[in-house]
C-alpha positions, 0 to 999 in steps of 0.5 A: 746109571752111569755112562763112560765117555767115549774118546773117538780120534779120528785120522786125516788119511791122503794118498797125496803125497806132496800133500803129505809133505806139506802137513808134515813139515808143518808138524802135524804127527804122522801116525803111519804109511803104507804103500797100496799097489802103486799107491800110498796111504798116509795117516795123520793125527786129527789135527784142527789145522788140517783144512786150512793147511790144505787150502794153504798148501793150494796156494804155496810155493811148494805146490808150485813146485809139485805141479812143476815136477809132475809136468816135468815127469809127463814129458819123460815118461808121458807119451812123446813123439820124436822132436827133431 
């Protein structure tokens, strides 16, 4: 009796799109994007680095810089009061 190996490739998907960025600019190959409603799905290629990129994006500059953008947003389109 023989048996066939049996190849499973499984996909690292986020919504998170500064997320996303990151893992790409760290070349991790991205295998697609959708938009879902008002949302977004990306999916990379399995890669082993996939945990310690995302503990490492945690902890950069460019998440900084996304909780600064975000912040920014939240005054603009956030629920404001007239300052004076």
């Amino acid at each position: 009796m023989t048996s066939a190996a049996v190849r499973v490739e499984l996909l690292f998907t986020t919504n998170d799109m500064s997320l996303s960025a990151y893992l790409v600019m760290n070349n991790v190959r991205l295998i697609g994007a959708r938009r879902l409603g008002k949302s977004f799905q990306f999916r990379f290629e399995n890669d082993p680095r996939i945990e310690q990129l995302k503990v490492a994006y945690v902890n950069s500059e460019s998440s900084r810089f996304d909780d600064a953008v975000r912040k920014l947003k939240a005054i603009l389109y956030g629920s404001q009061t007239e300052e004076s």
